[in-house]
N, C-alpha and C positions, 0 to 999 in steps of 0.2 A: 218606455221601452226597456226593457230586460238585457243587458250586454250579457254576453255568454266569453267562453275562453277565444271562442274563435276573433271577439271584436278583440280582444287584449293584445292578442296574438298580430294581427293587423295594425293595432294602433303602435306597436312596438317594433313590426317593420316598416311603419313610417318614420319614428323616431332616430330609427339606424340607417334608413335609406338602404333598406333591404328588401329585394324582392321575393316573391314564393321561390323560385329557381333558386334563388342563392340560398336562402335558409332552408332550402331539400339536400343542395348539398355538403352545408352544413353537418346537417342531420343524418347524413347518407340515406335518402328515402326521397322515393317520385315525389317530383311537384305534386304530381296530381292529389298526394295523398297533403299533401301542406294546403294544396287549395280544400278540402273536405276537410279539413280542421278549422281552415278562416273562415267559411260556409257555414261553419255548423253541421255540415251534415254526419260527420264521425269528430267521437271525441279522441283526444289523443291518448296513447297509454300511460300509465303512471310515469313506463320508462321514458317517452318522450318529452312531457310537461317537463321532466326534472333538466333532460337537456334542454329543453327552448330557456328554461328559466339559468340555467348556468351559459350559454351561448349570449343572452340579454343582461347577463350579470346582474338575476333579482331576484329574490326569494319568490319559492314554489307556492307561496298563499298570495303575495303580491300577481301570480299571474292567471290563480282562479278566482280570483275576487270578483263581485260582479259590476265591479265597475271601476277601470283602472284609470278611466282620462279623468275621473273624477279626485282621483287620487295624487300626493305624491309619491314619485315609486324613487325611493332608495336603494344605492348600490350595496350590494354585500360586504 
């Protein structure tokens, strides 16, 4: 199975014990659209990868990689 940004993104608000709602507010932006990112079904824009990845304190290829439980992800 193929992990895509959306699993990274998931497996990194398990890690934080953060839920969609809290990382939209975050982000300033609908849940709805943080759930279509952990879906897969819309990819995020350049500009929001870069904040999920500074919000997660991880570099911005640690969180398109395609397989991040695989990996370990270092802090910046």
């Amino acid at each position: 199975m193929e992990l895509t940004i959306g699993d990274n993104i998931s497996y990194l608000l398990k890690q934080k014990n953060l839920t969609l709602s809290q990382l939209a507010v975050l982000m300033e932006v609908p849940s709805e659209l943080v759930g279509k990112w952990v879906s897969g079904k819309v990819l995020p824009h350049l500009y929001y990868l870069i904040k999920i990845a500074d919000i997660f304190d991880i570099r911005l290829d640690e969180l398109i990689r395609a397989d991040m439980e695989s990996e370990v992800v270092t802090t910046r």
